[in-house]
C-alpha positions, -999 to +999 in steps of 0.1 A: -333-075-445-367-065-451-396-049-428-415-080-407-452-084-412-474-071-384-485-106-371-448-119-374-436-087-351-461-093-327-452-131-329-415-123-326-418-099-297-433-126-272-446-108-241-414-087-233-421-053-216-403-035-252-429-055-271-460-050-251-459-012-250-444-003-280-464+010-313-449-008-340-421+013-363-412+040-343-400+071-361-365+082-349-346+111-341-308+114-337-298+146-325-258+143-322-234+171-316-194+176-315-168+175-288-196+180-264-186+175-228-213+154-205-206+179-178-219+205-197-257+207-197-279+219-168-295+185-163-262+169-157-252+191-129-237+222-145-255+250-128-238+279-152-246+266-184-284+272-196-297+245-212-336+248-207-347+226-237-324+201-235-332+202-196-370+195-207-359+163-230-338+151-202-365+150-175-389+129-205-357+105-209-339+078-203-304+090-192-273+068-199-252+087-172-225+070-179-218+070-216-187+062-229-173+066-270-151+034-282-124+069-296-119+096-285-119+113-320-152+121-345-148+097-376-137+066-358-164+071-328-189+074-355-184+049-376-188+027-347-217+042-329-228+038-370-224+002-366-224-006-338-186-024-339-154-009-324-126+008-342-100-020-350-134-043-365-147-016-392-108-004-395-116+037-400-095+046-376-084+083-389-107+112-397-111+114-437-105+082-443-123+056-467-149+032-446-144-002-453-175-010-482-182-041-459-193-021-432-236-015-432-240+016-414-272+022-391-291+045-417-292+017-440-304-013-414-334+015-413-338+022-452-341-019-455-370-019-429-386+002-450-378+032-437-377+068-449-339+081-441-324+113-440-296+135-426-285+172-421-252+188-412-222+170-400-212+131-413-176+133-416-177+107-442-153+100-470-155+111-502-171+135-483-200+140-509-238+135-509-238+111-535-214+087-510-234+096-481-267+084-501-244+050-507-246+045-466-284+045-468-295+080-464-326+089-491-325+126-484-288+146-475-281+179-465-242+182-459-218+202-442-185+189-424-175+226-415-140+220-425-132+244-453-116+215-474-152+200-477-166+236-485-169+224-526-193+196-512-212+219-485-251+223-488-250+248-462-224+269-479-244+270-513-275+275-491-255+307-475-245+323-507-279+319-518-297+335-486-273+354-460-268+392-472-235+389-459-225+354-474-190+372-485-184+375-448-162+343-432-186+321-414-166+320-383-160+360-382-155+376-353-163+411-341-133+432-347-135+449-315-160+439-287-157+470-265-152+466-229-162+431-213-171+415-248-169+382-263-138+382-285-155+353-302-184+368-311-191+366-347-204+384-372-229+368-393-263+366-379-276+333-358-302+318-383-272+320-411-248+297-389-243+264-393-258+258-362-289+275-374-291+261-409-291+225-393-321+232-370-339+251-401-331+220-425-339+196-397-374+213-395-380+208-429-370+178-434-393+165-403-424+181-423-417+162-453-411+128-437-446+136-420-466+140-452-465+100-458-470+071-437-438+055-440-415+058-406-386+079-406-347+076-394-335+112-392-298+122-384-297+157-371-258+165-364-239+198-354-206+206-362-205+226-328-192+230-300-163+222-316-138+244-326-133+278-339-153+292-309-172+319-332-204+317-319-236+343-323-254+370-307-274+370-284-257+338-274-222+354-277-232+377-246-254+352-227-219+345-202-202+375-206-204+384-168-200+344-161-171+333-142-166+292-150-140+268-131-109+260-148-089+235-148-061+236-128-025+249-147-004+225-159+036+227-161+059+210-187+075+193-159+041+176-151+034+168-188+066+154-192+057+126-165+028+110-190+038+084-213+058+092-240+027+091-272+011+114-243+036+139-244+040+141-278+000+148-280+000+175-256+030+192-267+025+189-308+027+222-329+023+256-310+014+239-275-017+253-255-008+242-220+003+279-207-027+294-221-037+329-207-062+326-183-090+350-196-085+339-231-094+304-216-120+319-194-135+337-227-135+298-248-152+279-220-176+308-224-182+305-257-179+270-251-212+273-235-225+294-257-223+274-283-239+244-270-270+270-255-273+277-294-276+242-302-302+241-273-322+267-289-325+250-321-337+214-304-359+234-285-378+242-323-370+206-334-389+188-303-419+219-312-421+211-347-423+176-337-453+179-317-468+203-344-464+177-371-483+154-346-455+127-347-440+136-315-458+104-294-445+077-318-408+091-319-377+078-307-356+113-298-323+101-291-299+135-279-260+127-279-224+137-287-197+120-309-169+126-281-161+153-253-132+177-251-104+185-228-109+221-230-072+223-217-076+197-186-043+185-185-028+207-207-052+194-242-076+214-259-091+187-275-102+152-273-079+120-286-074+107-249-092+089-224-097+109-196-131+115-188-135+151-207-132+133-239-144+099-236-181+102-216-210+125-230-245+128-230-270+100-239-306+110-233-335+084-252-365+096-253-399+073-264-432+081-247-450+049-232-422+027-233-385+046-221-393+052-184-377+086-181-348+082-152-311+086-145-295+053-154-262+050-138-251+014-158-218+015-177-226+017-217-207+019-244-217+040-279-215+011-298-248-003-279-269+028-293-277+010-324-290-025-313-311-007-293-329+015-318-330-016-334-347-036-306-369-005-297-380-005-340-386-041-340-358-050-366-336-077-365-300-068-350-269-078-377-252-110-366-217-087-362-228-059-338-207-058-309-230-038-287-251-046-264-287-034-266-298-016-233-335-014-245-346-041-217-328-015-194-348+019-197-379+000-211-388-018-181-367-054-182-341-042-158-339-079-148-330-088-184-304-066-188-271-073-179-245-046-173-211-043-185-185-038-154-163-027-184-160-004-215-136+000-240-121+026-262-088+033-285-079+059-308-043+058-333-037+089-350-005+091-358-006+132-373-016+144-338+010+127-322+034+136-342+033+172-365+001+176-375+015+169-410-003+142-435+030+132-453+041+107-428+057+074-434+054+039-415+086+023-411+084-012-400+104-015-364+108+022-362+067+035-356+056+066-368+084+095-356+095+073-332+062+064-319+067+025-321+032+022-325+006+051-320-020+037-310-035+028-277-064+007-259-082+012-229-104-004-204-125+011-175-140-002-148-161+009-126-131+018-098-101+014-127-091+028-157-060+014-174-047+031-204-021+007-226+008+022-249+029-003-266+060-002-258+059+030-234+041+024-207+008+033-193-017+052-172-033+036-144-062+059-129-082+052-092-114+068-100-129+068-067-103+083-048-084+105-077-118+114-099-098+143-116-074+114-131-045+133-112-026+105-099-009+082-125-003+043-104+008+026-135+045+020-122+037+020-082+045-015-074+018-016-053-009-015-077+010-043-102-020-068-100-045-043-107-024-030-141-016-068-149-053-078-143-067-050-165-042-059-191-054-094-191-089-076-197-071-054-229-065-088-243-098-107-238-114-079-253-093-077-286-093-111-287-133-115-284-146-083-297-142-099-336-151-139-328-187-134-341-165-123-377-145-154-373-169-180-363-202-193-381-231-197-363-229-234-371-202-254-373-202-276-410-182-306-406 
């Protein structure tokens, strides 16, 4: 697919409102971090967590307010936010797994159009190398999955030993002993030497070597946090010492035990966390938090040198997360379900003169981030996206748009389920560990969300009157139609999602 001429663009784009105010070839910006809840930035209504910068680029934005991931886990979600197709089409459905070659990711629909491309920090690709990642269409890589069994293939780790004076220290260290009131996650290596800091430093640089040519840029800036180890720096590590944040209510085995079976065995896998003590909890959401105000910090400089580098005007900033987390709501620490702590996040677009910066409370789907860069950069969307552009939505062609009244995710991996062990086995008829089949699809609507386990049961959810997803309905007789209609929808979708794979745009008889 190569870059259109000038004239054809301007012939193409007709007299939409995308077209009209647009500059043509935007640069872009994808800012993307991990397990990051939408509930936690100031903008969205958290008034603990401070979030000034992130704050600012909301109030220039388009918010998607209601952002949902296609799985609830980071390689899957990103493949398809990637390219823009759900997780049973592309078929990387675990984390470390080989994509299908098939698949065109994002970066390279960009390098085509003539793009410059580049990305720093997290991809979560496998082989998880810079030579693969420069396969998927990235020019210029700087990696780091921050998972010590990609350390051999880190940038950021060779980048440490070369700079940090205490590069023989862990990089998720923490301070032996506080004192009184202190983080017990707070870690030891300085801030600018964290991975956190080394993406916004490599971001910089990169952004002041796209801007030395005239060729437009597609730049993927990713952190590894909030996720997991909650090791976070100083001063951030204090910044909520003296903060006292809501839990989530306890939750008792007897409770758990009343989820569906692949539910269970989630929750309850290896050491589980369910009866956590209460001030260690209190001291993760903290640092929690404080992780995701260091992340702030460093788009705060991104968004500067932006503006510095004069480019700031003709640049797409997108700001999102790959999934949420549970942070212990019903009993999970992490993600791989579908209530709402780990399937909606953040979605903030930002492009001056064309995105009218507002709250936009339509139902997306992850999956519809990339035909609307696409739409937004005046290049051609691939026949096989499944998403659904929103760019007529938050550029001024609300009547164009039409909003989805559902969205759809699903997630199967079978080691969290089961042991956390790799050396599983498949038996046809028997499942994984007895899990017939571990996998599950779900659909929400705007009232409903129905959550489908083969062969052992379900979760049915009323949103508007049990927002906390407290109340399973899935067996009350009562609410049969609604769990049979919404199973209908499971199947219209799977059977739908793949028809523009199966049929040709023209039939040849």
């Amino acid at each position: 697919m190569g870059q259109f001429s000038r004239r054809a663009l301007l012939q193409a784009a007709g007299t939409s409102a995308v077209a009209a105010q647009a500059p043509l070839s935007p640069n872009v910006l994808l800012i993307m971090t991990d397990q990051q809840r939408y509930d936690c930035l100031g903008a969205n209504g958290n008034g603990i967590i401070r979030t000034p910068n992130l704050d600012r680029l909301h109030a220039q934005s388009a918010s998607l307010s209601r952002a949902f991931v296609q799985a609830p886990v980071c390689v899957p979600s990103r493949v398809s936010i990637f390219t823009s197709r759900y997780p049973h089409s592309h078929k990387n459905r675990v984390n470390y797994t080989p994509c299908d070659r098939s698949e065109v990711f994002l970066q390279k629909r960009f390098q085509e159009a003539g793009y410059q491309t580049g990305s720093v920090g997290k991809l979560h690709y496998y082989p998880p190398t810079r030579a693969h990642a420069r396969t998927t269409g990235f020019d210029h890589v700087e990696l780091d999955d921050g998972v010590a069994a990609t350390e051999p293939y880190s940038d950021y780790i060779r980048w440490r030993k070369e700079n940090d004076p205490q590069a023989a220290v862990p990089a998720n260290a923490t301070v032996k002993n506080p004192g009184p009131g202190g983080n017990p996650f707070r870690g030891v290596i300085e801030a600018q030497y964290t991975q956190t800091g080394w993406v916004g430093l490599k971001t910089r640089e990169m952004i002041r070597r796209f801007a030395e040519s005239s060729r437009p840029f597609f730049l993927f800036s990713s952190f590894f946090k909030p996720h997991s180890p909650f090791t976070v720096p100083e001063p951030w590590a204090s910044m909520y010492n003296n903060a006292e944040i809501p839990l989530p209510k306890p939750e008792t085995l007897e409770s758990i035990q009343k989820l569906p079976l692949p539910l269970q065995r989630l929750i309850l896998r290896g050491k589980p966390a369910y009866g956590l003590d209460r001030t260690q909890l209190q001291w993760m959401y903290r640092s929690y938090y404080a992780a995701i105000s260091h992340i702030d910090h460093e788009v705060g400089l991104m968004l500067d040198e932006l503006q510095r580098s004069g480019l700031d005007q003709n640049t797409i900033v997108v700001f999102c997360s790959d999934h949420g987390a549970q942070l212990l709501e019903h009993g999970l620490t992490d993600k791989n379900v579908f209530f709402e702590g780990s399937i909606r996040v953040p979605m903030m677009v930002r492009y001056p003169r064309v995105v009218a910066p507002a709250r936009y409370e339509e139902m997306i789907e992850a999956i519809d981030l990339m035909p609307s860069l696409l739409e937004l950069c005046r290049i051609r969307e691939p026949y096989n996206v499944q998403g659904r552009s929103f760019a007529p939505l938050i550029a001024g062609r609300r009547e164009a748009y039409q909003p989805r009244t559902q969205v759809f995710s699903e997630n199967v991996i079978p080691e969290v389920i089961t042991t956390g062990s790799l050396n599983m086995f498949y038996e046809p008829g028997e499942g994984i560990a007895g899990i017939r089949h571990p996998d599950a699809k779900m659909v929400r609507t705007e009232r409903w969300k129905l959550t489908h386990y083969p062969g052992h049961g379900g979760e049915l959810y009323d949103l508007v009157n049990d927002p906390r997803e407290e109340t399973n309905l899935y067996a009350d007789p009562a609410h049969r139609a609604t769990v049979n209609e919404l199973k209908g929808a499971l199947l219209d979708w799977m059977i739908t999602a793949d028809e523009k794979d199966q049929i040709a745009r023209r039939w040849l008889v």
